[in-house]
C-alpha positions as CSV (number, residue, x, y, z in Angstrom):
1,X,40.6,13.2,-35.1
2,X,41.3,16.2,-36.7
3,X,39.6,19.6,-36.2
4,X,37.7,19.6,-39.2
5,X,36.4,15.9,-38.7
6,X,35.1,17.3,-35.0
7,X,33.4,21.0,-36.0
8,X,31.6,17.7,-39.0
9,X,30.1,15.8,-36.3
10,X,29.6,18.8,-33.8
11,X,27.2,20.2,-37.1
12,X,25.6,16.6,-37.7
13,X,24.8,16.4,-34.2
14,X,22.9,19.9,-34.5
15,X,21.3,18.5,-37.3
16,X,20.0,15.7,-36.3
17,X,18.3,17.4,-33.3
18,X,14.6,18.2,-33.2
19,X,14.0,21.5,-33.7
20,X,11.5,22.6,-31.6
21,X,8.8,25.2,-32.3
22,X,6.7,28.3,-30.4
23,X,3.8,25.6,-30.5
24,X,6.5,22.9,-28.8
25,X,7.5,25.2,-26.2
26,X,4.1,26.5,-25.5
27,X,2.8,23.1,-25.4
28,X,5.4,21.8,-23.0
29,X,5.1,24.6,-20.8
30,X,1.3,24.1,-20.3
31,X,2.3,19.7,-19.8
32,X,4.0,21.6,-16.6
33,X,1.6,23.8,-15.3
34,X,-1.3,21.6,-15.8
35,X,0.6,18.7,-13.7
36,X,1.8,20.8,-11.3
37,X,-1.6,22.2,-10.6
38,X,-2.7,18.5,-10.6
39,X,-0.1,17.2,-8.4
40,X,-0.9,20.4,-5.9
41,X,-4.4,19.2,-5.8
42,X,-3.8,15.8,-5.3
43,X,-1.3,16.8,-2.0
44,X,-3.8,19.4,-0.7
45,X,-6.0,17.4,1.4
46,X,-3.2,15.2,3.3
47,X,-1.4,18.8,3.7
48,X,-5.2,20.0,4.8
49,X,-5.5,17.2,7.2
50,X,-2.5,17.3,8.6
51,X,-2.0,21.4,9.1
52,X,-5.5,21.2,11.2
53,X,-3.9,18.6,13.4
54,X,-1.2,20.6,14.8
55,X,-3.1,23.6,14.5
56,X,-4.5,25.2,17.6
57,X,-7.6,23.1,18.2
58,X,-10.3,26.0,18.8
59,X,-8.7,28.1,15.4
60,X,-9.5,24.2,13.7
61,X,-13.1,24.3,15.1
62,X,-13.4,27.6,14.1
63,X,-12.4,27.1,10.4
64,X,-10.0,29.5,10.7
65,X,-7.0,26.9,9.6
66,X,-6.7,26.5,6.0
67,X,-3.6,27.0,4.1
68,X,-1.2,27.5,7.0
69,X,-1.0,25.9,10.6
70,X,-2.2,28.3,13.5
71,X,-0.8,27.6,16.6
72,X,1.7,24.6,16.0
73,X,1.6,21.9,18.7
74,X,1.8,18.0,18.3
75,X,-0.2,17.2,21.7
76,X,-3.2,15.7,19.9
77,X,-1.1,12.7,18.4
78,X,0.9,12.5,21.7
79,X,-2.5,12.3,23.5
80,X,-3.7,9.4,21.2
81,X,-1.4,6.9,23.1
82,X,-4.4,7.1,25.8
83,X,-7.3,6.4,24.2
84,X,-8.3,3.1,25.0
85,X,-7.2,0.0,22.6
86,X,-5.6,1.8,20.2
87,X,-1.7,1.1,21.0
88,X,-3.2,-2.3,20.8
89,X,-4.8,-1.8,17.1
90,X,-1.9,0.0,15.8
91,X,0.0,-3.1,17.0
92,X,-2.0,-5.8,15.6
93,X,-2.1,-3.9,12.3
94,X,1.7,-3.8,11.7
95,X,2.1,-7.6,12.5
96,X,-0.9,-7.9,10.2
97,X,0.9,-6.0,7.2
98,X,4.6,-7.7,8.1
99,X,3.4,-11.1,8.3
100,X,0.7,-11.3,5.5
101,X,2.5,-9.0,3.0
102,X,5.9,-11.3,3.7
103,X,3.3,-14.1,3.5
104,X,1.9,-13.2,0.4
105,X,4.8,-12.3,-1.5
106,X,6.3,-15.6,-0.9
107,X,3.2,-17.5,-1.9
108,X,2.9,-15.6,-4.9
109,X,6.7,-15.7,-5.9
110,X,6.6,-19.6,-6.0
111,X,3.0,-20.2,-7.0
112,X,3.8,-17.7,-10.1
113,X,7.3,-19.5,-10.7
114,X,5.4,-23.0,-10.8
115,X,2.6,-22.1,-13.1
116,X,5.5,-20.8,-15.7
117,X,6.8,-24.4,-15.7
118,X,5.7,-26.3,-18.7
119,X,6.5,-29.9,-16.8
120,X,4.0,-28.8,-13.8
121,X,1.0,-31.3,-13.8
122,X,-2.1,-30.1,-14.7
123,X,-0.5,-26.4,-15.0
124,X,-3.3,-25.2,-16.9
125,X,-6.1,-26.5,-15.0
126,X,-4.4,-25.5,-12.3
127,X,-3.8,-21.5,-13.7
128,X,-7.0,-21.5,-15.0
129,X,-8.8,-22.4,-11.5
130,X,-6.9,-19.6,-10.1
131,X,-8.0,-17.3,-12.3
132,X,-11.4,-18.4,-12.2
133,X,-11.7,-17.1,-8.6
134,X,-10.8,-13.6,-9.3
135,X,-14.0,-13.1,-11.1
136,X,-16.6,-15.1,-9.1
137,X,-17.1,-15.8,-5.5
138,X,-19.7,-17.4,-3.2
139,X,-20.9,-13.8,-1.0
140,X,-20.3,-12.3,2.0
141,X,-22.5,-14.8,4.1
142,X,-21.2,-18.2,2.5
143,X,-17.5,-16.7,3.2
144,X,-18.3,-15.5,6.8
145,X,-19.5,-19.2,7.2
146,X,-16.5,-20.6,5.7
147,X,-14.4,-18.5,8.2
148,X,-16.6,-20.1,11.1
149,X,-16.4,-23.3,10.3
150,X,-12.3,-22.8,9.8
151,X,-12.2,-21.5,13.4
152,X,-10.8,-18.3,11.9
153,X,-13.4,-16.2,13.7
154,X,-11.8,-14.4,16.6
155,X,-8.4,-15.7,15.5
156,X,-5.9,-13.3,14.5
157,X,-4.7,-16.2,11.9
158,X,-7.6,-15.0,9.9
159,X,-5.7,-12.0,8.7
160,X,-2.9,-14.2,7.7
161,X,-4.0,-17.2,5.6
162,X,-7.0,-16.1,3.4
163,X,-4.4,-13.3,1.9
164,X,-1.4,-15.8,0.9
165,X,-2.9,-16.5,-2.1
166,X,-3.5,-13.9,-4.4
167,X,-4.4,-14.7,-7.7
168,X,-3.8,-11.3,-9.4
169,X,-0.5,-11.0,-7.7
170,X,0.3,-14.4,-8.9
171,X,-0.1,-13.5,-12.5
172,X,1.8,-10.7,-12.6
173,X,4.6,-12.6,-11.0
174,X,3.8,-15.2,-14.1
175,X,3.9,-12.6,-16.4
176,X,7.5,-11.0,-15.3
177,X,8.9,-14.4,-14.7
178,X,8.2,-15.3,-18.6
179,X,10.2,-12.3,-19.8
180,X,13.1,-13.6,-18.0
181,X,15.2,-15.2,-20.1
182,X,15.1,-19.1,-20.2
183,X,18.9,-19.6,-21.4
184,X,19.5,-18.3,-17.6
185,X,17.6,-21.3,-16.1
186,X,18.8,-23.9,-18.6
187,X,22.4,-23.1,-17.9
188,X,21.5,-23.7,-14.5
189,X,19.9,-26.6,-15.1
190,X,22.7,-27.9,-17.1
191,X,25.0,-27.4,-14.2
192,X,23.1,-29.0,-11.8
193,X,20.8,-27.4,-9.9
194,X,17.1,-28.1,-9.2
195,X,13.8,-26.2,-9.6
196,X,14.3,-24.8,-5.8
197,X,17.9,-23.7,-6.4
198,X,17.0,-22.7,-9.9
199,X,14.3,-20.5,-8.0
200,X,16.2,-18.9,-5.2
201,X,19.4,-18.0,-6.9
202,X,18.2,-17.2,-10.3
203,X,14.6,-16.1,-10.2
204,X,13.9,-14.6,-6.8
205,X,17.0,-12.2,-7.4
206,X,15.6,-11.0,-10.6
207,X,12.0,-10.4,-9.8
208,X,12.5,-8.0,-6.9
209,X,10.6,-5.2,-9.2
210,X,7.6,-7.1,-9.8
211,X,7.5,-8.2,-6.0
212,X,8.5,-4.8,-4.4
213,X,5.3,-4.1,-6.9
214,X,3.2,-6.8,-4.7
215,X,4.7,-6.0,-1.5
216,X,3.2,-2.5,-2.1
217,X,-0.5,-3.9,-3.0
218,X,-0.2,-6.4,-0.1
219,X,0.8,-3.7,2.3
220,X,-1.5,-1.2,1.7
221,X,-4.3,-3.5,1.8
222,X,-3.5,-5.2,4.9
223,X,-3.1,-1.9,6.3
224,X,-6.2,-0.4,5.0
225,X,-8.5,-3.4,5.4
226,X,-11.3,-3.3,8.1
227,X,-13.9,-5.2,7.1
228,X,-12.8,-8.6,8.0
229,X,-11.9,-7.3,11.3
230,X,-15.5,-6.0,11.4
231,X,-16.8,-9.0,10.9
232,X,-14.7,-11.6,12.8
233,X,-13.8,-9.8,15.4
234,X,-16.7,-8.4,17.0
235,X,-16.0,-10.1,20.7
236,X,-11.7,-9.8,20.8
237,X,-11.4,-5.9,20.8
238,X,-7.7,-6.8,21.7
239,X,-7.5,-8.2,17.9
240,X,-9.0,-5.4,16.2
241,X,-7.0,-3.0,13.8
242,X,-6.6,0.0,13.8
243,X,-8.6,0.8,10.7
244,X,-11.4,-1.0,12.5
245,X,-11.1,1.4,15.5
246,X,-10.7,4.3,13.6
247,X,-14.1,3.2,12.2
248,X,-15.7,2.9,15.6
249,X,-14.1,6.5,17.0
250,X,-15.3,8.3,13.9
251,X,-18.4,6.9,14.4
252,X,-18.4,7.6,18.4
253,X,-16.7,11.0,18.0
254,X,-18.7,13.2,19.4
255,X,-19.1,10.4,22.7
256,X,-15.4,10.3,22.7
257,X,-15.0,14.6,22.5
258,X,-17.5,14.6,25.6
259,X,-15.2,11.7,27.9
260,X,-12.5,13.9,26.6
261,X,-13.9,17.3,27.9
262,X,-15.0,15.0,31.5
263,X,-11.6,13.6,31.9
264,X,-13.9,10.0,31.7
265,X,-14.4,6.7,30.2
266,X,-10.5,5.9,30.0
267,X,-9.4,8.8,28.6
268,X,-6.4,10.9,31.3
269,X,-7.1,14.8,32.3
270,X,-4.1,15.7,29.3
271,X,-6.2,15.0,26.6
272,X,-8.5,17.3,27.5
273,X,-6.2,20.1,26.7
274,X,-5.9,18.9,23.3
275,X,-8.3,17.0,21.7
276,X,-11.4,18.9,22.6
277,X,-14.0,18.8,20.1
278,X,-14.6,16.0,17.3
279,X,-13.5,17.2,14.5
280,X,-10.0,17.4,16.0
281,X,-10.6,13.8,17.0
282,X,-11.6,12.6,13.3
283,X,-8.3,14.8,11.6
284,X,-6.0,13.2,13.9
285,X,-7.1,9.7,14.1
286,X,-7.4,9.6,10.4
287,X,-4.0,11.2,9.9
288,X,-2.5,8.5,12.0
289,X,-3.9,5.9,9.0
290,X,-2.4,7.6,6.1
291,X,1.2,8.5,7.6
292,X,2.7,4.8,7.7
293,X,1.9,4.2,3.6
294,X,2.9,8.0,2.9
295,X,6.2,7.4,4.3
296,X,7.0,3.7,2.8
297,X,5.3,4.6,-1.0
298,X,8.0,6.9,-1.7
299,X,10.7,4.2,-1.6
300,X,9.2,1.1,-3.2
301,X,7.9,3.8,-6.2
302,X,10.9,3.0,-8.7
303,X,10.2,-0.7,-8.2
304,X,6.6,0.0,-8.4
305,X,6.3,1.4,-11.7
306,X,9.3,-1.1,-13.4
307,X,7.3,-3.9,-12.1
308,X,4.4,-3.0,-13.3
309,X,5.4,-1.6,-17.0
310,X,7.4,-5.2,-17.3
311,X,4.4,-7.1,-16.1
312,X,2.2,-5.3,-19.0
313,X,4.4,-6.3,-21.8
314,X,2.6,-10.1,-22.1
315,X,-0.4,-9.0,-20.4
């Protein structure tokens, strides 16, 4: 290439560029500053929450703590570990989320594989039953019922099985499953291997967007859910979650700040050097519910939004 040729398709290049105006730039500039303002007030109340729980607890009751920490400490989460039944909760809530969001995903990986097959019988009465559910149910009191009669009441097996099937989950799985191309599974096909091998060598690899996508809906509502723990597991305190006794100590705080100031009621003499009053009680306790998903959302993200954007294509 000769020097001419290049400063020819250095000046093409600078002509086929947009040229931006004052109104572009201005515009772009205020895209920034708009979502960085957004963004800032969308962190504010975690960094809120959390700055008032390492803060010095009579500057928190005070009101005093509000942009910056005031005498930084970390004894209130240290003096969680002796509240009764929480190590406990905060046990049976990770084995929850592990078990029913590995669960899940593998229910809905398969179901949403089978569903795409043409050959399945009855497939469309089958999909269409599934749908059906996410848009009618029987109640509160007729599922309650259902749990009873299932023995799933005081069971910690009632976390697991009602969430392995997922019918939202198992369309979008559908969905990104049918944008993979089927010349893939017919070579496969062609050389001999079945639906299951078809499935874990060919499908399963190329679907960990959409299911790092589930994993993230599964995990964050196992995590967060309380209700059915509420509900059927009133008598085994031992299988409560966490979010269920976070409930019960934001409910109780002010019981719990006074067995706290007393040294009483299961609580040891170092938590009442800490968590004194109840508002301390609520920041921490509630800070301790948000830190797990704040620390694993950052890392599924990427799959997150790829799963999702590929899953929207065929609606």
């Amino acid at each position: 290439m000769t020097a001419k040729s290049a400063a020819v398709n250095v000046h093409d290049k600078h002509e086929n560029q947009i040229k931006r105006t004052a109104g572009d730039w201005v515009f772009e500039i205020f895209l920034y500053v708009f979502f960085g303002i957004f963004t800032l007030l969308c962190i504010f109340p975690f960094y809120y929450l959390f700055i008032n729980t390492i803060s010095n607890n009579d500057a928190v009751t005070s009101g005093l703590v509000n942009f910056y920490p005031i005498g930084v400490h970390f004894n209130n989460y240290i003096a969680l570990k002796d509240v009764n039944d929480l190590l406990p909760s905060v046990l049976v809530t990770v084995l929850r989320t592990v078990l029913g969001t590995a669960l899940m995903v593998a229910t809905s990986a398969w179901a949403g594989y089978l569903v795409t097959k043409q050959k399945m019988w009855r497939r469309s009465l089958w999909y269409r039953a599934l749908v059906i559910t996410m848009y009618f149910n029987a109640g509160l009191i007729p599922w309650y019922m259902n749990m009873l009669m299932l023995g799933l009441t005081e069971n910690f097996l009632a976390y697991i099985i009602p969430g392995m099937v997922a019918p939202y989950n198992i369309i979008l799985v559908k969905t990104y499953i049918e944008s993979i191309p089927a010349s893939l599974e017919e070579s496969a096909t062609i050389d001999g291997a079945g639906s299951v091998q078809v499935f874990y060598k060919i499908i399963l690899p190329l679907s960990i967007p959409i299911l790092a996508t589930i994993s993230i809906f599964g995990a964050v509502g196992n995590w967060n859910s309380f209700q059915d723990s509420l509900l059927l597991m009133a008598k085994s305190t031992r299988l409560q979650t966490l979010q269920h006794r976070l409930y019960i100590y934001l409910n109780q705080a002010s019981n719990l700040s006074a067995a706290m100031t007393t040294g009483v009621g299961g609580v040891s003499s170092q938590m009442t050097d800490s968590l004194l009053n109840s508002k301390v009680v609520k920041y921490t306790i509630s800070m301790v519910s948000i830190i797990p998903i704040l620390c694993v959302y950052p890392f599924m993200q990427r799959f997150f939004v790829k799963g999702i954007m590929l899953g929207a294509v065929k609606g």
